[in-house]
PDB file of N, CA, C and O in Angstrom:
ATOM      1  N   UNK A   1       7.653  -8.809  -7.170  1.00  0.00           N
ATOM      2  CA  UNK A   1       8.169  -7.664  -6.435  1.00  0.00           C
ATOM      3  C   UNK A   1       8.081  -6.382  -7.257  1.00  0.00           C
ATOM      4  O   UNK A   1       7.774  -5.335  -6.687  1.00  0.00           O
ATOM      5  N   UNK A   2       8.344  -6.408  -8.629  1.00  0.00           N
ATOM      6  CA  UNK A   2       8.203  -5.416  -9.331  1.00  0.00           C
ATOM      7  C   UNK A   2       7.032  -4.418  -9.079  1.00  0.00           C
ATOM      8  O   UNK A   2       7.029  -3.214  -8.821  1.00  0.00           O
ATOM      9  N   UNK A   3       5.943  -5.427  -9.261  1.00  0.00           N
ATOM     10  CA  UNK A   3       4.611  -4.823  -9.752  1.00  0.00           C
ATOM     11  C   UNK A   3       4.234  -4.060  -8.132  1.00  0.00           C
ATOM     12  O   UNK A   3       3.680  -2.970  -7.988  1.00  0.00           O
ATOM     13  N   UNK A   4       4.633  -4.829  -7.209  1.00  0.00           N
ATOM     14  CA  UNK A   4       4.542  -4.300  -6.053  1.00  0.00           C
ATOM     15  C   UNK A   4       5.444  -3.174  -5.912  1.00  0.00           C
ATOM     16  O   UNK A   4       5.114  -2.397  -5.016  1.00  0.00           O
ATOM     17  N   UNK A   5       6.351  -2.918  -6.468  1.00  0.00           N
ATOM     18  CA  UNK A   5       7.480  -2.063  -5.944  1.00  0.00           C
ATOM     19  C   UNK A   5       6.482  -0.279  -6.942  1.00  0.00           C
ATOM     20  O   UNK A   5       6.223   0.864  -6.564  1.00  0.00           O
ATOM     21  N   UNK A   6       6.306  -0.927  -8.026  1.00  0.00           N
ATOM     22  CA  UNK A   6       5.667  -0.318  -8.523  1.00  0.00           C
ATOM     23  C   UNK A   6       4.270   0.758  -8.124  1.00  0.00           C
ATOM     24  O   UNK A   6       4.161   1.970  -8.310  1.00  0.00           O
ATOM     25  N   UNK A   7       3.207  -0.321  -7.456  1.00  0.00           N
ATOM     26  CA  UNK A   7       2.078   0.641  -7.751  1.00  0.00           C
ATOM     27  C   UNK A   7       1.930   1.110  -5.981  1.00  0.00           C
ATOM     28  O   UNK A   7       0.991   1.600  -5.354  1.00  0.00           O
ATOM     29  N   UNK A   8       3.276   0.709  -5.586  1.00  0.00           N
ATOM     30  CA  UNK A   8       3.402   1.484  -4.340  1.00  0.00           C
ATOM     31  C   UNK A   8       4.013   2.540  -4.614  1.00  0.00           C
ATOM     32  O   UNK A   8       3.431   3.434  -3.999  1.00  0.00           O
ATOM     33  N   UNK A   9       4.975   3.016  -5.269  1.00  0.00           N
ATOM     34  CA  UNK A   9       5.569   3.860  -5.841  1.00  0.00           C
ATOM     35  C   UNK A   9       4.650   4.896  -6.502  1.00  0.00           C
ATOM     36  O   UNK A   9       4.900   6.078  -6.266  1.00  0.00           O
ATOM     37  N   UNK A  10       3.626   4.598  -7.293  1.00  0.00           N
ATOM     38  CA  UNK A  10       2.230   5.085  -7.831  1.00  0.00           C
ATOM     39  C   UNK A  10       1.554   6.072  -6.545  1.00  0.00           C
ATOM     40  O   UNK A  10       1.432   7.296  -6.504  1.00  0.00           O
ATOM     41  N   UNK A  11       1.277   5.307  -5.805  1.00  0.00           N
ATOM     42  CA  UNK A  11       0.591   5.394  -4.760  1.00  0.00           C
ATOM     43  C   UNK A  11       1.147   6.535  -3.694  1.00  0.00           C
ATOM     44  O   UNK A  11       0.354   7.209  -3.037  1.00  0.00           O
ATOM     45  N   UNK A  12       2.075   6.634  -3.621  1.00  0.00           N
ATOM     46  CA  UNK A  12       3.188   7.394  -2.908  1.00  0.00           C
ATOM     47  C   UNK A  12       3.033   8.768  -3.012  1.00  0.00           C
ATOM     48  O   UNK A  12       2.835   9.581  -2.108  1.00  0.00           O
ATOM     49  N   UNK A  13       3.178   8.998  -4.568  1.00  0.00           N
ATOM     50  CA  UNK A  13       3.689  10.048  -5.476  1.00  0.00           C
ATOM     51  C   UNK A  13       1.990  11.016  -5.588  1.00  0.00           C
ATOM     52  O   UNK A  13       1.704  12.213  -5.637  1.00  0.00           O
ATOM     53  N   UNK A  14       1.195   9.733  -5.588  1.00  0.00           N
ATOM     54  CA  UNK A  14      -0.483  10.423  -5.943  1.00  0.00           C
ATOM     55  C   UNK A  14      -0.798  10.906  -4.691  1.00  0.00           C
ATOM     56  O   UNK A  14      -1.519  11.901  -4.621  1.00  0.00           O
ATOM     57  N   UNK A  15      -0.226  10.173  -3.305  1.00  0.00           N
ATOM     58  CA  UNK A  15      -0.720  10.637  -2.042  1.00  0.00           C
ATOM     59  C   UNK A  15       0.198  12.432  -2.069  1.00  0.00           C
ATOM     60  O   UNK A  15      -0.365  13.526  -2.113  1.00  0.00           O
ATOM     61  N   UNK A  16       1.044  12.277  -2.043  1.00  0.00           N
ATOM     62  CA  UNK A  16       2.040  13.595  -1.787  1.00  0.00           C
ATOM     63  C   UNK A  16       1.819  14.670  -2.491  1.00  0.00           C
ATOM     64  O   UNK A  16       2.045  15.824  -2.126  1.00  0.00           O
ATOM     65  N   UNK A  17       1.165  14.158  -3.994  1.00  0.00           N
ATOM     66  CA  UNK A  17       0.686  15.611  -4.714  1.00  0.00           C
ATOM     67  C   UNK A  17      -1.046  15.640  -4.586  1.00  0.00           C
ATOM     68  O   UNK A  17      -1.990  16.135  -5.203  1.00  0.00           O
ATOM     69  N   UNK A  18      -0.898  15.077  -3.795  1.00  0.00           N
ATOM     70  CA  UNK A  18      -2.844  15.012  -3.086  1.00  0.00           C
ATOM     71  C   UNK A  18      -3.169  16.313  -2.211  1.00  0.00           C
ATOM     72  O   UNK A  18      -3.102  16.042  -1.012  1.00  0.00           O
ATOM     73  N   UNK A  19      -3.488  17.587  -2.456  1.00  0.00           N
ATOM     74  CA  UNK A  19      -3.916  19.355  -1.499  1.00  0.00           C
ATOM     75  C   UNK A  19      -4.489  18.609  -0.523  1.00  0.00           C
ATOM     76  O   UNK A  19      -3.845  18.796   0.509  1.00  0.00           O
ATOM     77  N   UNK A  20      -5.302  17.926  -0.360  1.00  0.00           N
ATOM     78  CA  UNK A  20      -5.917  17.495   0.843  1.00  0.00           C
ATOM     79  C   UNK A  20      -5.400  16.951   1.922  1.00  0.00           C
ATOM     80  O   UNK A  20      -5.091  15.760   1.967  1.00  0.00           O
ATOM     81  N   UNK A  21      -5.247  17.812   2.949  1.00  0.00           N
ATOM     82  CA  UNK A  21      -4.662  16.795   4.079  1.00  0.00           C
ATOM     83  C   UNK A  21      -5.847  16.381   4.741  1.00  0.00           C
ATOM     84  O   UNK A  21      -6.810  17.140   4.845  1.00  0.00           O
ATOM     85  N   UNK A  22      -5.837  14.860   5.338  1.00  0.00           N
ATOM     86  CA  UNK A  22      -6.408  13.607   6.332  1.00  0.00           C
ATOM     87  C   UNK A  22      -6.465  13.356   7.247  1.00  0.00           C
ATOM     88  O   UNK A  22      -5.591  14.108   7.679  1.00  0.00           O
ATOM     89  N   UNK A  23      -6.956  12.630   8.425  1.00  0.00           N
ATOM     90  CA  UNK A  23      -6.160  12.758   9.964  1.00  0.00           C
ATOM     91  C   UNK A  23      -5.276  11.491   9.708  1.00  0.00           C
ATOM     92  O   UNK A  23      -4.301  11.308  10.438  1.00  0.00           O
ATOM     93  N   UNK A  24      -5.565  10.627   8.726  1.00  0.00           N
ATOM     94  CA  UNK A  24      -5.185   9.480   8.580  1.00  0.00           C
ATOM     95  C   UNK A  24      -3.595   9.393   7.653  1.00  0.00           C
ATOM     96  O   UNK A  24      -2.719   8.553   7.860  1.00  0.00           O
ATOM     97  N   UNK A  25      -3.548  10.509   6.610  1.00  0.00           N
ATOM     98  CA  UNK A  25      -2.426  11.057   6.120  1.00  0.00           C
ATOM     99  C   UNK A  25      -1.271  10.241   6.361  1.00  0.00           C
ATOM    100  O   UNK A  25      -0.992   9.318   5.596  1.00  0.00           O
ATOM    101  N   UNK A  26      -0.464  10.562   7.541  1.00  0.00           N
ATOM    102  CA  UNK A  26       0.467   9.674   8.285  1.00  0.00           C
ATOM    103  C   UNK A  26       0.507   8.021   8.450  1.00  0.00           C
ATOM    104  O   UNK A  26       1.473   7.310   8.727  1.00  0.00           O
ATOM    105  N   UNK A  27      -0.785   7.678   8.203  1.00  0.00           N
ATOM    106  CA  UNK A  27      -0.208   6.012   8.677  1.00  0.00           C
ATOM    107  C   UNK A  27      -0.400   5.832   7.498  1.00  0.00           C
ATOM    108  O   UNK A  27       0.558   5.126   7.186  1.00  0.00           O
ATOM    109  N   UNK A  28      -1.104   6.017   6.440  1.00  0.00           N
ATOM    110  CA  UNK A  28      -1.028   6.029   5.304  1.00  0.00           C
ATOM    111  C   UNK A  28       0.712   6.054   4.188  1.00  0.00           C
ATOM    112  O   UNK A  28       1.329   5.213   3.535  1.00  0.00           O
ATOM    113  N   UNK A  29       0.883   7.463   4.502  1.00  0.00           N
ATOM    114  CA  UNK A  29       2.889   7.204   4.429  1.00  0.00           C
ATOM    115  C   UNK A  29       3.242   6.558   4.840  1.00  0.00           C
ATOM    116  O   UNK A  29       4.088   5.928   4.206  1.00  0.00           O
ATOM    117  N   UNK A  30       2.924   6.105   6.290  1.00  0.00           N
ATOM    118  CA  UNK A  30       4.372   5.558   6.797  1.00  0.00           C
ATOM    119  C   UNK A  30       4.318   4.006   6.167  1.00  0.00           C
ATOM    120  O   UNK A  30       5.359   3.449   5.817  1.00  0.00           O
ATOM    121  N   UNK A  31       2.959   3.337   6.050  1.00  0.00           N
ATOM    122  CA  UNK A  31       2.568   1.736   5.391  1.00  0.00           C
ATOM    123  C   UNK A  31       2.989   2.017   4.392  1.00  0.00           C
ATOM    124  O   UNK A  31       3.872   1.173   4.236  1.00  0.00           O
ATOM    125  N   UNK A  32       2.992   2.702   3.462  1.00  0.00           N
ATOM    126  CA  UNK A  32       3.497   2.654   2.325  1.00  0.00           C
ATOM    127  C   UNK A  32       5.068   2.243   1.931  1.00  0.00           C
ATOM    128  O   UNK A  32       5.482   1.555   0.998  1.00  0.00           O
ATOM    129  N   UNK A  33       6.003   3.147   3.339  1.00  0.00           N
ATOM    130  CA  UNK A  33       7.167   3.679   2.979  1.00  0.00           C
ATOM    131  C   UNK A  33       7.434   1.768   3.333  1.00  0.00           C
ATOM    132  O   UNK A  33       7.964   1.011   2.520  1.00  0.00           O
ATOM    133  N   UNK A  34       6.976   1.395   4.545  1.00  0.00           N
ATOM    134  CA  UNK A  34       6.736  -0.376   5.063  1.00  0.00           C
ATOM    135  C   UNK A  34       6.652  -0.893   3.505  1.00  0.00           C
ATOM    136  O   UNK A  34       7.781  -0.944   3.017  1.00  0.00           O
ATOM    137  N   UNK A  35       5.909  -1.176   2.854  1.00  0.00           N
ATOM    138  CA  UNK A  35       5.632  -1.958   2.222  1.00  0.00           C
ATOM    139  C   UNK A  35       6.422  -1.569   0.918  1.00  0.00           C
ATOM    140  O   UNK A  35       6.082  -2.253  -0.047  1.00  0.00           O
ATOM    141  N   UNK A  36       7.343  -0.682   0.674  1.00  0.00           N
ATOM    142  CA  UNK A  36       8.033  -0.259  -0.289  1.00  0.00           C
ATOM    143  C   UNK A  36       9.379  -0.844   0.083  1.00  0.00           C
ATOM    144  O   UNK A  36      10.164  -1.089  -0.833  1.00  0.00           O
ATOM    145  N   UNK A  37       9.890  -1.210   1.932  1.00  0.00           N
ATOM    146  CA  UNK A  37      10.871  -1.617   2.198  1.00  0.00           C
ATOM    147  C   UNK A  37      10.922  -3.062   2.185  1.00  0.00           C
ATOM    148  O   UNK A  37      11.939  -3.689   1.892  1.00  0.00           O
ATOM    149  N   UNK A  38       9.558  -3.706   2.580  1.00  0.00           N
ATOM    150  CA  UNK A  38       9.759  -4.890   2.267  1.00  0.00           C
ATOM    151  C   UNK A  38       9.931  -5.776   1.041  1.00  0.00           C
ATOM    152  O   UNK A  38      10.261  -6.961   0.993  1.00  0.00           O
ATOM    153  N   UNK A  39       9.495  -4.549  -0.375  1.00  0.00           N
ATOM    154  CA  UNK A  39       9.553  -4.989  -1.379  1.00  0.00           C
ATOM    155  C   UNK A  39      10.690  -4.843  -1.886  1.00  0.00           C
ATOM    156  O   UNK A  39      10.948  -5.378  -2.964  1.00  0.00           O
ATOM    157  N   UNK A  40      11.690  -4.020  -1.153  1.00  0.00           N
ATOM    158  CA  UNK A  40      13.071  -4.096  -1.742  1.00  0.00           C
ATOM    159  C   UNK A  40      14.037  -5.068  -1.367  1.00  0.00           C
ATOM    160  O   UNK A  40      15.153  -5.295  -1.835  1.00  0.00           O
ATOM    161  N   UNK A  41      13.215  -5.761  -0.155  1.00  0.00           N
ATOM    162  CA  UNK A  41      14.231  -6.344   0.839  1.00  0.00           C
ATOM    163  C   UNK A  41      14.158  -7.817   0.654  1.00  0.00           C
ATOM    164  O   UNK A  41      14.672  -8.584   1.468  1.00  0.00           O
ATOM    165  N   UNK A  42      13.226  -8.414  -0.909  1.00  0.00           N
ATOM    166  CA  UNK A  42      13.246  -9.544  -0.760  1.00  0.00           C
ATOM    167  C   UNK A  42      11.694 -10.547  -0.612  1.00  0.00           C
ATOM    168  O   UNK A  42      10.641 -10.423  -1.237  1.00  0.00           O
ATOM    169  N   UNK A  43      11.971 -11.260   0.166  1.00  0.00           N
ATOM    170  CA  UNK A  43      10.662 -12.044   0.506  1.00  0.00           C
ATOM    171  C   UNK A  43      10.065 -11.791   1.617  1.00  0.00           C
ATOM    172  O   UNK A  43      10.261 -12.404   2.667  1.00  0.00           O
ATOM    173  N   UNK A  44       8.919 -10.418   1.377  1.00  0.00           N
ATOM    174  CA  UNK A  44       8.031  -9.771   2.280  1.00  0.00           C
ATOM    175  C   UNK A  44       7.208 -11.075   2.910  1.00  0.00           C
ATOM    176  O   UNK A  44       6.903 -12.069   2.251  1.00  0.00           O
ATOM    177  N   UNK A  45       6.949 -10.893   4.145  1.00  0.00           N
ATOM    178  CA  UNK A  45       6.162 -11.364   5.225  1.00  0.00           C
ATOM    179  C   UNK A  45       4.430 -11.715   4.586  1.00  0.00           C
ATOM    180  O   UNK A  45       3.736 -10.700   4.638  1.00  0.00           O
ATOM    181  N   UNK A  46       3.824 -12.738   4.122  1.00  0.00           N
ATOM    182  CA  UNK A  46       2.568 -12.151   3.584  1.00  0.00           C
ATOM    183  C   UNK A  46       1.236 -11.416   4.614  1.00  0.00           C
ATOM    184  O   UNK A  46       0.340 -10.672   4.214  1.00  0.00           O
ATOM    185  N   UNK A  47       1.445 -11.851   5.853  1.00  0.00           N
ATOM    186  CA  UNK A  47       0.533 -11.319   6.587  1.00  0.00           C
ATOM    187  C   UNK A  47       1.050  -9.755   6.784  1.00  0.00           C
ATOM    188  O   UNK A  47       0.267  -9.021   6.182  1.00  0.00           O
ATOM    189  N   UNK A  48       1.811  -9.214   7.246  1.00  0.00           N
ATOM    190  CA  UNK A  48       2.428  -8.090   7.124  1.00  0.00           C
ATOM    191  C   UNK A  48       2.559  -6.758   5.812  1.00  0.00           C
ATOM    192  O   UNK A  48       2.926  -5.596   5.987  1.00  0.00           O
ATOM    193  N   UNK A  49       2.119  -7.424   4.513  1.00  0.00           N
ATOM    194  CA  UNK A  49       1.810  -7.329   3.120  1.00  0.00           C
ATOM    195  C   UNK A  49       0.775  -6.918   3.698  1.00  0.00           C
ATOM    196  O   UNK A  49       0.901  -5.754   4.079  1.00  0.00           O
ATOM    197  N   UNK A  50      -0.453  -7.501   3.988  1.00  0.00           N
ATOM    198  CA  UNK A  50      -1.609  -7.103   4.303  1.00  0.00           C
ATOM    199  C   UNK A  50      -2.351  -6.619   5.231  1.00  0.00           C
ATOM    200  O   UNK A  50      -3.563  -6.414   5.174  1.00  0.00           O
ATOM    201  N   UNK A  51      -1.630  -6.428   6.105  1.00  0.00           N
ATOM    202  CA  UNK A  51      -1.625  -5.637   7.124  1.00  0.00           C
ATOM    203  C   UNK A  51      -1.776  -4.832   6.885  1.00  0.00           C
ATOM    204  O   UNK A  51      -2.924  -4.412   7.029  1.00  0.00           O
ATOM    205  N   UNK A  52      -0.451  -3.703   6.163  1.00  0.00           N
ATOM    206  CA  UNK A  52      -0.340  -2.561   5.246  1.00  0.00           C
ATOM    207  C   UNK A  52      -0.873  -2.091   4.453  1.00  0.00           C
ATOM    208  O   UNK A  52      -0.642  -0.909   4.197  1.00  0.00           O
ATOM    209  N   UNK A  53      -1.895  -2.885   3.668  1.00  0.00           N
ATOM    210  CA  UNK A  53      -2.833  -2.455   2.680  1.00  0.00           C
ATOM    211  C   UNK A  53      -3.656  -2.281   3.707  1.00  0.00           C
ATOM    212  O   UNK A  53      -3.910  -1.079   3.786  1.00  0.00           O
ATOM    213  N   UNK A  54      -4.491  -3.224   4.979  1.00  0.00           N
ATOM    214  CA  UNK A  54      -5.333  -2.734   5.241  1.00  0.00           C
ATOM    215  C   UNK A  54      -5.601  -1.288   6.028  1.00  0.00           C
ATOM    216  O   UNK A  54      -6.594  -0.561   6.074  1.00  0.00           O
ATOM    217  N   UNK A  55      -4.301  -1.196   6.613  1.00  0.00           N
ATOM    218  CA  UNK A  55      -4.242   0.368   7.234  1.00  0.00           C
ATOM    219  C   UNK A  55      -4.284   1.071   6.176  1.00  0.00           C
ATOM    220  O   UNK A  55      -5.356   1.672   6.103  1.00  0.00           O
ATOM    221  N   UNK A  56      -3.557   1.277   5.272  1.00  0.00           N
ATOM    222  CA  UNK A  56      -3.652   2.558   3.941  1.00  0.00           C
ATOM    223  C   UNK A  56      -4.947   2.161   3.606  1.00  0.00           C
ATOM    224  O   UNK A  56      -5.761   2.975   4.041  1.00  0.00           O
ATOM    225  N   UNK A  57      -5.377   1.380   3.101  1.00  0.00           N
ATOM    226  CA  UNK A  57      -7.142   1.648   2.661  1.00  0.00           C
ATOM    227  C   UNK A  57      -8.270   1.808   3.850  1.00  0.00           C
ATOM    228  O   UNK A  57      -9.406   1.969   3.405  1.00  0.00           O
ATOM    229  N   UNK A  58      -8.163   1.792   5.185  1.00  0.00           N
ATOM    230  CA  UNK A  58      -8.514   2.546   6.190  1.00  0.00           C
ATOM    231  C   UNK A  58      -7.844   3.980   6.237  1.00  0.00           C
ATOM    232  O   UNK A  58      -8.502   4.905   6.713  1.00  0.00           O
ATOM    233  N   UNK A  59      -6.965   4.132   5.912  1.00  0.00           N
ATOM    234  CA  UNK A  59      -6.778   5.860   5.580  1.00  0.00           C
ATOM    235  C   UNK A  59      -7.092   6.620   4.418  1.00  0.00           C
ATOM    236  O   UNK A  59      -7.694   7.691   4.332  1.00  0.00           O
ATOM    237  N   UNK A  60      -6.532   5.812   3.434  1.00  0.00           N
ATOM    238  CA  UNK A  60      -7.105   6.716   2.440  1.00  0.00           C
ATOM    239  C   UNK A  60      -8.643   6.459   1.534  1.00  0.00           C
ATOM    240  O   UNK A  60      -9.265   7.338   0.939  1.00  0.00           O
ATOM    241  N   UNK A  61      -8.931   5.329   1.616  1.00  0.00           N
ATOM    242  CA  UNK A  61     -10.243   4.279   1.300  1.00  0.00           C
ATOM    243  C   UNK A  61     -11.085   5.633   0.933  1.00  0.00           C
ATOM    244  O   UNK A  61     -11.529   5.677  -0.214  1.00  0.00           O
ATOM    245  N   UNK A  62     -11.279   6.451   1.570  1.00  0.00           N
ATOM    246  CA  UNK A  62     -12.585   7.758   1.023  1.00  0.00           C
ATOM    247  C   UNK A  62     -12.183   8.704  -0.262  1.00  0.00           C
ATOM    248  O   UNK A  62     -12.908   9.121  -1.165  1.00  0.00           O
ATOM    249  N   UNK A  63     -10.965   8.872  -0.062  1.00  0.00           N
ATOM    250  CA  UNK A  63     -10.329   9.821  -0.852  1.00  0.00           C
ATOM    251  C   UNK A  63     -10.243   9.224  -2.632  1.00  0.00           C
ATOM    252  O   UNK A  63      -9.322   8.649  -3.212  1.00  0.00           O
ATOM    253  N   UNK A  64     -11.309   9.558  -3.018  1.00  0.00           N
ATOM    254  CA  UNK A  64     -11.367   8.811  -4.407  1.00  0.00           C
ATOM    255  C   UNK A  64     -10.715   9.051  -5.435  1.00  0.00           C
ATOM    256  O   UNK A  64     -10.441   8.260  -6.338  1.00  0.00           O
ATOM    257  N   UNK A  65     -10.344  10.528  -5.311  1.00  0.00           N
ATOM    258  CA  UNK A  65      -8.834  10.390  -6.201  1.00  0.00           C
ATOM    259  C   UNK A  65      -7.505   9.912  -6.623  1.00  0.00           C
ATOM    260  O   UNK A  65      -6.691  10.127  -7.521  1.00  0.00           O
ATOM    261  N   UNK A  66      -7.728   8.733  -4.966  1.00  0.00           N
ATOM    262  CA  UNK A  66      -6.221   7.676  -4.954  1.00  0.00           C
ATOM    263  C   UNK A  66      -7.395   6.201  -5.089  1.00  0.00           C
ATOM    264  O   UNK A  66      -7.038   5.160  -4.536  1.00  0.00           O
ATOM    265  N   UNK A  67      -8.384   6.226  -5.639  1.00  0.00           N
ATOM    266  CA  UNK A  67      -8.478   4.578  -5.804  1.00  0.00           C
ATOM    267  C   UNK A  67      -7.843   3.632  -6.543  1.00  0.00           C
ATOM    268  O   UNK A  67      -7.430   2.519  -6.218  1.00  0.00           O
ATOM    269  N   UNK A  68      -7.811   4.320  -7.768  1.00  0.00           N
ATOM    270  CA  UNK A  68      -7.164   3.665  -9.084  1.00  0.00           C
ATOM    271  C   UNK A  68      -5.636   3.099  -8.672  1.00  0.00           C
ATOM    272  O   UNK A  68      -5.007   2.098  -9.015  1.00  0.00           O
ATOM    273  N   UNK A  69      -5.342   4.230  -7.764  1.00  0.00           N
ATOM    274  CA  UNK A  69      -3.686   3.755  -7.395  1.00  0.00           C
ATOM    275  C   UNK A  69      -3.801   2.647  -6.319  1.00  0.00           C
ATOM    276  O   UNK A  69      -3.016   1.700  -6.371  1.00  0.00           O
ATOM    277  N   UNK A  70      -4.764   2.720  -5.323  1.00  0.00           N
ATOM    278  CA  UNK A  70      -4.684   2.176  -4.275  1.00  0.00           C
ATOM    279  C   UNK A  70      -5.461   0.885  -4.287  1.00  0.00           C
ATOM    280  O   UNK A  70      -5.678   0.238  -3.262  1.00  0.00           O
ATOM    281  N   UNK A  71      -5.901   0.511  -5.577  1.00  0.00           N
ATOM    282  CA  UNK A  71      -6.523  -0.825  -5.894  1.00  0.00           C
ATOM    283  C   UNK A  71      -5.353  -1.462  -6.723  1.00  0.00           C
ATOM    284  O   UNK A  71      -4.889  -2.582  -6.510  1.00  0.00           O
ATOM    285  N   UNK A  72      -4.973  -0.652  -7.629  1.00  0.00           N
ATOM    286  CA  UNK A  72      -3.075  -1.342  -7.996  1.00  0.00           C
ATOM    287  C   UNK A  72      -2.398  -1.401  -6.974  1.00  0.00           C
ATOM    288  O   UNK A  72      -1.524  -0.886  -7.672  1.00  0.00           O
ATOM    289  N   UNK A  73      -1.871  -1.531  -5.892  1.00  0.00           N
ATOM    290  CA  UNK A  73      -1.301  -2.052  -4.452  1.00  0.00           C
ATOM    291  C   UNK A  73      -2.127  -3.270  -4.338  1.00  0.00           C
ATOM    292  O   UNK A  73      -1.734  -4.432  -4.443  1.00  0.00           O
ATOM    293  N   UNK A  74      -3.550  -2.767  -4.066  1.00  0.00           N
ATOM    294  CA  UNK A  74      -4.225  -4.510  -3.541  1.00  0.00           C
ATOM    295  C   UNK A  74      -3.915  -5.538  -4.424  1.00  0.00           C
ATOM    296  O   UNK A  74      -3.590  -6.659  -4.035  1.00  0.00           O
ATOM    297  N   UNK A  75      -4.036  -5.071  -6.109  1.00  0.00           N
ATOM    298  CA  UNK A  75      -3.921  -6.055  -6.920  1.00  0.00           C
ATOM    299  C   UNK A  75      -2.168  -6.671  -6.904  1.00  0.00           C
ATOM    300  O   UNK A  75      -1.976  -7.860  -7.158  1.00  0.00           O
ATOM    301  N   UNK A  76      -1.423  -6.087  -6.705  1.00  0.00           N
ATOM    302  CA  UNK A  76      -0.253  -6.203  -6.400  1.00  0.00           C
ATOM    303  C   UNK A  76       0.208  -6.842  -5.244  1.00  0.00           C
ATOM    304  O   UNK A  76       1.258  -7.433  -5.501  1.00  0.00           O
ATOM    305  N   UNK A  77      -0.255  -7.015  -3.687  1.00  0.00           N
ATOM    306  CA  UNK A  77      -0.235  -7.790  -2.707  1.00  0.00           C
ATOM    307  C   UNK A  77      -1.124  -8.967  -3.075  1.00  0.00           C
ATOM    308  O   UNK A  77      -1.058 -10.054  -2.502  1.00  0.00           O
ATOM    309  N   UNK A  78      -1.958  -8.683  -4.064  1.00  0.00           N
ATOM    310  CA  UNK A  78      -2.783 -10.019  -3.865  1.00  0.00           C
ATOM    311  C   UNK A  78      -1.921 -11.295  -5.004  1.00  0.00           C
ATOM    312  O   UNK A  78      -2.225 -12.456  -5.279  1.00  0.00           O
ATOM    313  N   UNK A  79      -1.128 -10.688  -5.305  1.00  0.00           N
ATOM    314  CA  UNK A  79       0.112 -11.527  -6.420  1.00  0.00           C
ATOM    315  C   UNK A  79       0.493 -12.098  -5.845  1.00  0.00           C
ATOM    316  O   UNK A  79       0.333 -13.236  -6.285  1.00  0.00           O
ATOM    317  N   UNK A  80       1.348 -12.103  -4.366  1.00  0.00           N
ATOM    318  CA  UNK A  80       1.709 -13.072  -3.302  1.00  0.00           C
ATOM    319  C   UNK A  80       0.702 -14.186  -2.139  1.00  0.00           C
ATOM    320  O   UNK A  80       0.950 -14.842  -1.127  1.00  0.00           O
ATOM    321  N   UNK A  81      -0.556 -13.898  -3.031  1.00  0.00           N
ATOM    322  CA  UNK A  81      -1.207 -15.399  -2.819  1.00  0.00           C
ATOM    323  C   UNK A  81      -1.461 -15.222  -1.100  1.00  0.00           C
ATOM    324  O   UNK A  81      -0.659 -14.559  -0.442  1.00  0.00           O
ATOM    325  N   UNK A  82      -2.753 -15.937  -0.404  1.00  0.00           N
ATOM    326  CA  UNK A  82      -3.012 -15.703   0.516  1.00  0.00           C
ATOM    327  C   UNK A  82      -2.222 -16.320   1.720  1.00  0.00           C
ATOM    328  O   UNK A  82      -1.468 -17.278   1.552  1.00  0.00           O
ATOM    329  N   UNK A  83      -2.462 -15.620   3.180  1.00  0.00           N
ATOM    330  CA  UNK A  83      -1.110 -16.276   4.472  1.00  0.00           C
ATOM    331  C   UNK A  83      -1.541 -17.013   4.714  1.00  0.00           C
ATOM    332  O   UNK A  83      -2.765 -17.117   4.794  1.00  0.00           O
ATOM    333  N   UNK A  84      -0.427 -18.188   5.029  1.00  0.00           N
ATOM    334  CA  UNK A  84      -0.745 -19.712   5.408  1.00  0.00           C
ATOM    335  C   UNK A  84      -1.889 -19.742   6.762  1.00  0.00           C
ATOM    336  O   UNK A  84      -1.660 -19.095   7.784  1.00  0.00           O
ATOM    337  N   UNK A  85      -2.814 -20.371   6.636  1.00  0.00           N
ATOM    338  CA  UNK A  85      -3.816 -20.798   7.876  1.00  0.00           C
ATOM    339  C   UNK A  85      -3.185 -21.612   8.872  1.00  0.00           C
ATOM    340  O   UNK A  85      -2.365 -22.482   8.578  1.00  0.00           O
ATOM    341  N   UNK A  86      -3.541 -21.355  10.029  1.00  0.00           N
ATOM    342  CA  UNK A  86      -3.330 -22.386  11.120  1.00  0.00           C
ATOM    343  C   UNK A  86      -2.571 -22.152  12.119  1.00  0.00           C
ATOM    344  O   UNK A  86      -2.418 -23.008  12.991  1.00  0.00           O
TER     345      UNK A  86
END
C-alpha cells in the first residue's frame, strides 16, 4: 500500500504543476484521487486497481513529462499481482 500510496501521490503533484492543460486532464485526477482512496482504505479491489491505471495512462500516456511518475503507479499496481480469472 505504501509504494502505491506513494507514486500516486508523485503522480498527483507532477500532474497539477504540469502548464499544460489536456482534454483528458479530469479523468486523469479524478483516477488518481480513486486509486489514492482505495489505497488508504485497505484491500483495494485488483481489477478496479487497474482499471485506474488504465484510464490515467489513456489520459496522460502522451504527456512525457509524467512518464517516470506514471510508470511508478504501474509498477506499484503491478505489486498486487494479477485479477483472479474466471
Amino acid at each position: 500500500m505504501t509504494e502505491l500510496r506513494t507514486a500516486v501521490s508523485r503522480l498527483r503533484r507532477e500532474l497539477a504543476g504540469h502548464p499544460a492543460e489536456f482534454p483528458d486532464r479530469g479523468i486523469a485526477e479524478d483516477e488518481l484521487a480513486a486509486l489514492d482512496a482505495m489505497a488508504a482504505g485497505g484491500a483495494p479491489e485488483i481489477p478496479r486497481l487497474r482499471r485506474s491505471l488504465l484510464l490515467i495512462a489513456g489520459a496522460i500516456g502522451s504527456v512525457s513529462a509524467l512518464a517516470s511518475a506514471l510508470r511508478d503507479v504501474r509498477v506499484a499496481v503491478d505489486l498486487f499481482g494479477e485479477p483472479p480469472r474466471g
